[in-house]
N, C-alpha and C positions, 0 to 999 in steps of 0.2 A: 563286201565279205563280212559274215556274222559266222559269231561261234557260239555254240549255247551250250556246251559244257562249263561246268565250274571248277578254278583253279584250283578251289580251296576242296573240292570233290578229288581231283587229281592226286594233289599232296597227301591226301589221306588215306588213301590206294596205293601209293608208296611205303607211308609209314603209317601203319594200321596203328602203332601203339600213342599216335598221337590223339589226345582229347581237349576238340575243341572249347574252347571256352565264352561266355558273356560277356561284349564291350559296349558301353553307350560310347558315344560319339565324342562326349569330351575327353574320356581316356583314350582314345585311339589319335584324337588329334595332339594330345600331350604323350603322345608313344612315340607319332610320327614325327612331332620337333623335335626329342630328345636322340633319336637316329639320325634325322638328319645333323643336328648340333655335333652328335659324334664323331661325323665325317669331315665337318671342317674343323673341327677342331686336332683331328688325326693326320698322320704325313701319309704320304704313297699315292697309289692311283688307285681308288675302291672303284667296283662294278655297283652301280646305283639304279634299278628301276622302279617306277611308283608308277599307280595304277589309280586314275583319280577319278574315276566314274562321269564325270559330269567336265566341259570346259570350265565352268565357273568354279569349280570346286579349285581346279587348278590354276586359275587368275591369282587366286590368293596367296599361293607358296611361291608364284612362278620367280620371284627376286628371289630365294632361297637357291632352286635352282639353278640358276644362275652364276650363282659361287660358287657352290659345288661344280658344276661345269667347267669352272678354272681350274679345278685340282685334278680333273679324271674325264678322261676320252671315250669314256664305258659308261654312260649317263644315260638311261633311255628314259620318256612320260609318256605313257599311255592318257587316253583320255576321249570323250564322243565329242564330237565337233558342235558347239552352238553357235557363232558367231566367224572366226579365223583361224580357229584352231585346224592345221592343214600336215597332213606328211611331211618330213623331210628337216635336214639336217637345219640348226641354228645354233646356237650354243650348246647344245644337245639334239637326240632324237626326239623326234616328235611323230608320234603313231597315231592315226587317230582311228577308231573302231566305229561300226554302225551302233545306232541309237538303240536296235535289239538284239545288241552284243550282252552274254551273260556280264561281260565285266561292268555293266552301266549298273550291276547291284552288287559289286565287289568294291573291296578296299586291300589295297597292297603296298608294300613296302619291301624292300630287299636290299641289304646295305652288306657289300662281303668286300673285308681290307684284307691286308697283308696278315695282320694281328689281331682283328675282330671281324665277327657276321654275327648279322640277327636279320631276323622275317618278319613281316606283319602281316598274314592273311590271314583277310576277313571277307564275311559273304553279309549282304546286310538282312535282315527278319522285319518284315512288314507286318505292320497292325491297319485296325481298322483305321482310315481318315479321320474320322472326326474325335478319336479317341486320345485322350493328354498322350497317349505314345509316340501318335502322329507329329507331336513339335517336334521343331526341328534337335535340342537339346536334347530330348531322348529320343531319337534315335538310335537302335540297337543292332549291333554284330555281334556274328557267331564266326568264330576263327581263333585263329593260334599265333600266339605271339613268341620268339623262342629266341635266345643266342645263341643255339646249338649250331655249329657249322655247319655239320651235315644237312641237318634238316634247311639249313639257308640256302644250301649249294641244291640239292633239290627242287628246292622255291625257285630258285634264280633259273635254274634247266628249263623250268616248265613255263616260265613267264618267257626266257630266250624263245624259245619254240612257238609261241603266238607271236612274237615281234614277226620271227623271220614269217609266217605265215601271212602276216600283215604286209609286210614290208622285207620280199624277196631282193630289194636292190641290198640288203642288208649282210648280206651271206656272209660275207668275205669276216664282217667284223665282227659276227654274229658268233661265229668260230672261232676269231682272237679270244674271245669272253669266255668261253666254252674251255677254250685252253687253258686260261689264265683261271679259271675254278679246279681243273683237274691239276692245276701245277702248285696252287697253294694248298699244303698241309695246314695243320693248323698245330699252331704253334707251340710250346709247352706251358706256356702261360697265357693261356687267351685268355682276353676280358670278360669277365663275369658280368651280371645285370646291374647296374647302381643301387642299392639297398633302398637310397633316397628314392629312383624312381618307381620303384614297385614300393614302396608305403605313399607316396602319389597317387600310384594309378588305382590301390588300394582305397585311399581318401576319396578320389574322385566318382570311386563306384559306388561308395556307401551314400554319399553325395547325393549321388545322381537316384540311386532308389530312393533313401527318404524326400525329393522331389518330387519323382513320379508318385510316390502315394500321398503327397499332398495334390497334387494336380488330382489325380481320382478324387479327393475328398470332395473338391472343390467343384470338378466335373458332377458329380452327383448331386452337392446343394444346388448348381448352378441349375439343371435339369430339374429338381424340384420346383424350385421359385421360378422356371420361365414358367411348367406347369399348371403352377397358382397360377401367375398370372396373365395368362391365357382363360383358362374358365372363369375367375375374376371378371378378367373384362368382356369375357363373353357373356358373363349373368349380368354384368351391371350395364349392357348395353341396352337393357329391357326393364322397366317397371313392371311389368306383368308379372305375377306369381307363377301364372302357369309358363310362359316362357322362360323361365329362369329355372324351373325344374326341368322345362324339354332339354334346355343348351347344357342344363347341368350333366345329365344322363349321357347324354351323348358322348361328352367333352370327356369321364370320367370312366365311361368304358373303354372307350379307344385309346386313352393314357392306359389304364392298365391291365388291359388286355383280359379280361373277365368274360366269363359266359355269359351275363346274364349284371345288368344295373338297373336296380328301381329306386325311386325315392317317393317315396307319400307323405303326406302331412297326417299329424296327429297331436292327441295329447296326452299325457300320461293315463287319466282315465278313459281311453276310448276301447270300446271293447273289439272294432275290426277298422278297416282302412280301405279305400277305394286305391287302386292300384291305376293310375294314371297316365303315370310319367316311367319310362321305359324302355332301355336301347338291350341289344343283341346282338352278339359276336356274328352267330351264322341262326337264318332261317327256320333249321332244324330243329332249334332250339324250342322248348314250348316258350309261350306268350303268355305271363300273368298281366298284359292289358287287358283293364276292363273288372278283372277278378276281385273280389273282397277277401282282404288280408285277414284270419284270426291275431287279436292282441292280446287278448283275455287268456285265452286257455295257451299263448305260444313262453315259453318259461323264457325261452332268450329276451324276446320283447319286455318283458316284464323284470329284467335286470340291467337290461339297457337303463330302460322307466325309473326304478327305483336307484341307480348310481350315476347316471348320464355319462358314462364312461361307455368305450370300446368294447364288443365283444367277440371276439374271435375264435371259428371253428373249423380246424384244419380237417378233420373226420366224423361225420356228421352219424356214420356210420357205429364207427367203434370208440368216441372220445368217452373215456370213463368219467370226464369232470362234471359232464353236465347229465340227467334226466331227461333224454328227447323219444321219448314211448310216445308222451302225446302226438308228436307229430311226425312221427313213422309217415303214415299215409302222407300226409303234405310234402313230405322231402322225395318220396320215391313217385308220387305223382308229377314234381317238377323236377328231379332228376338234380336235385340239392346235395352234394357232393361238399363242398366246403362253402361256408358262411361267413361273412364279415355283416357284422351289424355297427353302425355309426352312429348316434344320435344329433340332431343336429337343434345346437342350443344356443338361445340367447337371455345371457341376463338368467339361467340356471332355471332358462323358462323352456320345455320338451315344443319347440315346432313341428318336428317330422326324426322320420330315419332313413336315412340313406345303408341300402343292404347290396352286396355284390355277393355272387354267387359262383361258384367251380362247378360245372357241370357234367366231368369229365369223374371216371370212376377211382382216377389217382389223387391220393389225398392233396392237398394245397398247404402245406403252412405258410400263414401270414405273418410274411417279414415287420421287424418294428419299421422299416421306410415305407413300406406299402401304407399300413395302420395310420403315420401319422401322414401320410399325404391326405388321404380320404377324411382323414381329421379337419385338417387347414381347410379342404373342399368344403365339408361338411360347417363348419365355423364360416365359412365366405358365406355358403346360402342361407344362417343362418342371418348374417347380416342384410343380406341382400332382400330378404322376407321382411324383414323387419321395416330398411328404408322404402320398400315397395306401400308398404302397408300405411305406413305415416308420411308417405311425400309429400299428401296435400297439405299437411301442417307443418311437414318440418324441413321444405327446400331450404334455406338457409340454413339448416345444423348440416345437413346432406355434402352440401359445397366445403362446411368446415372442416369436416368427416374427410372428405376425399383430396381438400388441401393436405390436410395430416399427414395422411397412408402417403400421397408425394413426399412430402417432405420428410418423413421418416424412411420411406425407401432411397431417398438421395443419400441422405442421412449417411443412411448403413453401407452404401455404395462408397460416396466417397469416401467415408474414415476408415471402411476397407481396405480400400486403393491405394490413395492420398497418405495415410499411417501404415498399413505394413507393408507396403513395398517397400520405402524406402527402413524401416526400421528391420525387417527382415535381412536387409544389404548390411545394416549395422551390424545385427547380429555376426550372419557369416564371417565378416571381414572379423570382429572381435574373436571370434572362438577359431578363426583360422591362427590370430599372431598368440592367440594365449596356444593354442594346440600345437604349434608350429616353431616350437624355439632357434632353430636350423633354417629358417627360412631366409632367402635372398634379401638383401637389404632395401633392393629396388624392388621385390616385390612388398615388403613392408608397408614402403612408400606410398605406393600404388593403395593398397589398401585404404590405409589410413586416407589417404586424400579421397578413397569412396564415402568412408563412412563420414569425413568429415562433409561432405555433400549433400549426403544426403538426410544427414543432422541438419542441415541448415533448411533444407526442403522441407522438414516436420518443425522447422520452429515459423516459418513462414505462413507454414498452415494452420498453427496454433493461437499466433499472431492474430489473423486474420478472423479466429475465433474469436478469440478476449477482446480485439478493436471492436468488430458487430457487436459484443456483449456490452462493453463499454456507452457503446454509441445510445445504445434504444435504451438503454437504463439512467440513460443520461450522466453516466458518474464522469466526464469528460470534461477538462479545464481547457476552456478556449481560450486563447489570446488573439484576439482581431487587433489587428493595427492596418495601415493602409499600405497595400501594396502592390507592385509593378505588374500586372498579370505577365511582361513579358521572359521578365526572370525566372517566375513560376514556368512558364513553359519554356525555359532553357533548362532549368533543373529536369524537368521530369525526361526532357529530351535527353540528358544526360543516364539516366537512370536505365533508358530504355535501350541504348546505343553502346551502352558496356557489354551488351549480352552479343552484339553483332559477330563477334567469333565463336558463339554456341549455337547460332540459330541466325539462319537467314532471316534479316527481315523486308519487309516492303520497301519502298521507297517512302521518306517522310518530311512531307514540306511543310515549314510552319510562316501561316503568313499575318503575324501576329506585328501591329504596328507599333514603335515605339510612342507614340503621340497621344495612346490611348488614356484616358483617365486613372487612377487609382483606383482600386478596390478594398472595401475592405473585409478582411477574413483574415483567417490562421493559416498562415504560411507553410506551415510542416500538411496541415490538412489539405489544404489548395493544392500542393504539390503530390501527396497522395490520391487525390481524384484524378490531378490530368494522368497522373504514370500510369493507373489505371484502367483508366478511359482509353490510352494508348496503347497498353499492352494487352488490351482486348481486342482492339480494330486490327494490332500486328497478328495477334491469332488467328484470326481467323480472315485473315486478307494473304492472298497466293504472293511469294516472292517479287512477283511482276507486277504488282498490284500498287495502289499508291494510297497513303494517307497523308489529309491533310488536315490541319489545324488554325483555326481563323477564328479572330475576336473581333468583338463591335459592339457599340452600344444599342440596350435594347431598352429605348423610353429615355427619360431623366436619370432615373435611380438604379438601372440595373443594366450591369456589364455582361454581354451573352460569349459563350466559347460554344463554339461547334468543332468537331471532333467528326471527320469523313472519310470512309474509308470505301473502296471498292470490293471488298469482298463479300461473304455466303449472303449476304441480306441475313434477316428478319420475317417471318411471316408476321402479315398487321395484325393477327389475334393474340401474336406475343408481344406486341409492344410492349405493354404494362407487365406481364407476367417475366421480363428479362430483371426486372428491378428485383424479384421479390429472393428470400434465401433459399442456398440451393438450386436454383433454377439450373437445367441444364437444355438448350435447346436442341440435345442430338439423345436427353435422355441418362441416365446414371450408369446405366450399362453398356451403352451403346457407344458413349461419346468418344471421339477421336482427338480433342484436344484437352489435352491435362488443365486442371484445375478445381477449384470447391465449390465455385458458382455463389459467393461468398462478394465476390468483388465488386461489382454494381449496386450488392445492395446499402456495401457500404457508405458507396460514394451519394448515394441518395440521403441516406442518414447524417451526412457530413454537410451536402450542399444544402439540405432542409435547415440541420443546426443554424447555420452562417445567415438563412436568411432569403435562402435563391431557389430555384425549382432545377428539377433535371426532368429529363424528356427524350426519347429515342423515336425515329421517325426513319422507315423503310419503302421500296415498291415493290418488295415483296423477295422470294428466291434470290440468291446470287444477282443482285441488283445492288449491293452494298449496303450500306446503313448509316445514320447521321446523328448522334447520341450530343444533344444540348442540354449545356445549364446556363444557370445564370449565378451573378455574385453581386450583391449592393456595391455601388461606386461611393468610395471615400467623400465625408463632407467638411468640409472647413466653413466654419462660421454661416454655418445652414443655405451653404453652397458647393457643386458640386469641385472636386481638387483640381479638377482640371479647367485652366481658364478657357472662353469659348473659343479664342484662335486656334487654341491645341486641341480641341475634337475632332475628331477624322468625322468627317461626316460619312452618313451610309451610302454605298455605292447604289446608283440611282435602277440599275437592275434587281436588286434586294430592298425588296418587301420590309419595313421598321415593325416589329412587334413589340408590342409590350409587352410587363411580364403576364399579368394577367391572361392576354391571350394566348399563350403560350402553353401548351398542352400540359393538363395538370397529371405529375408523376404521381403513383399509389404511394 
């Protein structure tokens, strides 16, 4: 059985003089706790139904329920079945509705005591998918929230009357409920709304907007910058000039939807332009391929030329700014409606202009996001002309050129990420206890222990900064003395196994012998490579997965630690590229596992210090990965500290390398 009317349509057909109102999702979940909180905290037997759209929505409260249950035999949950959610009596009624029941985009609530009622229907408002509305936090309802009894006892009438149509075996008590609303008056002192909870649900609205318009802000750069870089790496997949204007046109019309994209090369004195390069919304449009461009006599062209700035013309028509007599004919022969002109420059030297065109009779003004997309376009081709033109002499600058733009996109990705997520938390949490004098002492608490968290998350990464800065600049005071490699990897094992209550980790066996020789290196350091090395292979290794850790010696002079993990592998063209800073191998934007990519390179910088090599070795995909160093073994009187009985010798199935042979890390 399905019903496609809406309750909250119902209610409002009733009481015309109600005006629904706007809820995101977290005010209505902090509407719905403080009603239900009311009823156990209240005596009698209240009439309670909730209408929870989804089974899983209802998993969540269903221990709420529950207790409520003990106080009141008039308890009904509506809900669409996903899993067990099934009809019929348990601690309460249990209703369950088709999955193309209107209530599957309702939110309700109905709470009516002896001495209080209040309502919560809401109808939910869909946006597009993929739009910051679509998360799940914003989430938005249109409905009415009320303590007015009558309007409760209403709500309740009309939600009874889909129970029993759900659930005919219900009749008998369907009518007790029915009664027991037409028998309570309502009182002369009924409970008003908590003043605290509507400056709540006030806070959480204002909240919840300035969110959503930071989500759009971010939504919008985000779509810019995938933009760039798509035509980016669309031009720089080609050294060709001329391919690099074909993918450009292309790439740059269909982003923004333009009648009409050309780009030609030129120079400030040229007096016309071969029109080359060329894409087109529709067919119908004329084609200046092939055509010769005026520059000489065109006034736009020649302020482009003269300023290397932007010029934009929403009316080509009627625009009073500019003198365009001369080219009457050229605009009504190509049907030149609105003009963007680009110029595209390197080193404040004129290459070319990239020009889009409105072909349509209504005027176009050009947005500043349009202007400066076509900008960033127009600056990549002029790069891209450039490295095309000089690649036979300057592939080595090219490689340094496009390490950069990584590592400055990591860059800005992660201190993104990494610093204001978590300083943003600070924020909130701070301007909530300074805003908030009246607040719960256990929410306090709560606070305070976010922000204390996530304080500690931004000094880790800062850390992680100044250590690398430290490291390559060499301003680091060593202390090498000789030491037990196996205590070192008890400490780091420790380091790593405190976390086992915040995060699953693998399984982690260390098969490190005590019989091994000394090393010698800096102890605080030694034990920041292996945490390291560990809390990399636990990342990125699934629950079930296993790491293991095993020492030996490699040669006379140098102790090898291998560090093996079964998880995502390595592809072999990143072996060396995992060491370097920043490195991310799912990408800065992309990545699924938090961090700076900061971590390997340090440990390289550390074990180089000391004397030793590091090296990573893979069979590719989801094949795991096998990250070795080495550390010089301690000498006493120009021998090594371990006397020869006490050397574990190599197990005769592993191969003895020495360091030399040992794959040399960047």
């Amino acid at each position: 059985m399905s019903i496609s009317s809406s309750v909250l349509d119902e209610l409002l057909q009733r009481s015309p003089h109600l005006r629904p109102q706007l809820y995101f999702k977290s005010s209505l979940t902090a509407l719905s706790h403080a009603m239900e909180d009311q009823v156990l905290a209240a005596a009698g037997h209240p009439l309670v139904i909730a209408n929870f759209q989804q089974e899983r929505f209802y998993r969540q409260e269903a221990h709420r329920y529950r207790r409520i249950a003990t106080l009141s035999s008039q308890v009904y949950v509506l809900a669409a079945p996903e899993t067990s959610f099934t009809d019929g009596p348990q601690d309460y009624e249990l209703i369950a509705f088709e999955p193309d029941d209107q209530l599957t985009q309702e939110w309700h609530l109905v709470v009516i005591g002896s001495n209080y009622a209040a309502c919560l229907i809401c109808r939910e408002r869909f946006y597009a998918p993929d739009g910051p509305e679509a998360m799940d936090q914003n989430r938005r309802f249109e409905g009415v929230w009320t303590f007015d009894r009558q309007i409760s006892c209403q709500a309740a009438e009309i939600l009874l009357e889909r129970i029993q149509a759900y659930r005919p075996d219900l009749k008998a008590k369907i009518a007790d409920a029915k009664d027991q609303l037409r028998e309570t008056a309502p009182p002369a002192a009924e409970v008003a709304a908590d003043p605290f909870v509507q400056r709540l649900i006030t806070h959480l609205q204002a909240g919840q907007y300035k969110l959503l318009k930071a989500y759009r802000s971010m939504a919008s750069q985000e779509r810019r910058e995938r933009l760039v870089n798509s035509i980016v790496m669309a031009i720089r997949e080609s050294l060709d000039p001329a391919e690099i204007f074909r993918v450009g046109v292309q790439q740059l019309q269909q982003a923004m939807g333009v009648c009409r994209c050309i780009v030609y090369r030129c120079k400030a004195s040229d007096a016309t332009a071969q029109i080359l390069y060329e894409a087109r919304r529709e067919e119908t449009i004329p084609s200046l391929l092939g055509q010769t461009w005026p520059l000489q006599t065109n006034p736009l062209f020649q302020q482009v030329a003269q300023t290397r700035r932007t010029v934009a013309i929403a009316n080509t028509i009627a625009d009073p700014a500019l003198e365009l007599t001369p080219l009457q004919p050229t605009l009504e022969q190509w049907h030149i409606y609105s003009w963007l002109l680009v110029p595209v420059v390197y080193q404040g030297r004129l290459l070319g202009v990239v020009e889009l065109h409105h072909c349509m009779p209504q005027p176009h003004a050009w947005s500043e996001e349009e202007q400066s997309l076509v900008e960033a376009i127009a600056n990549q081709l002029g790069v891209a002309l450039i490295q095309a033109e000089s690649y036979a002499n300057l592939g080595d600058l090219n490689e340094q050129l496009e390490a950069l733009d990584r590592t400055r996109s990591n860059l800005i990705a992660i201190t993104g990420h990494e610093l204001r997520t978590p300083l943003s938390t600070i924020q909130i949490c701070l301007e909530s206890l300074a805003s908030e004098p009246d607040m719960p002492l256990e929410l306090r608490q709560v606070m305070l222990n976010t922000a204390l968290t996530d304080a500690e998350r931004m000094r880790k990464l800062v850390q992680d900064f100044l250590t690398l800065s430290r490291l390559e600049s060499g301003r680091v005071e060593w202390h090498l003395e000789p030491l037990a490699i196996g205590e070192c990897v008890s400490l780091a094992l420790s380091s790593i196994k405190t976390r086992q209550n915040e995060l699953q980790l693998p399984e982690i066996n260390a098969q490190v012998s005590e019989e091994l020789p000394l090393v010698r290196a800096d102890g605080e350091r030694l034990v920041e490579v292996l945490s390291k090395l560990l809390d990399n292979a636990c990342k990125f290794t699934e629950p079930e997965g296993e790491v293991v850790i095993e020492a030996h010696p490699n040669g006379d002079r140098m102790l090898e630690v291998t560090i093996t993990d079964t998880g995502r592998g390595i592809e072999p063209t990143q072996l060396e590229a995992v060491f370097d800073r920043f490195y991310q191998e799912e990408g800065a934007l992309r990545r699924t596992a938090s961090g700076t990519g900061l971590g390997l390179a340090i440990c390289r910088q550390i074990i180089l210090a000391m004397g030793g090599r590091i090296w990573a070795e893979s069979d590719g995909r989801d094949r795991g990965s096998r990250f070795h160093f080495t550390v010089p073994i301690a000498k006493e009187n120009g021998r090594s500290s371990a006397r020869p009985s006490e050397t574990v010798p190599t197990a005769p199935s592993r191969k003895r390398r020495s360091a030399k042979d040992a794959p040399k890390a960047k």
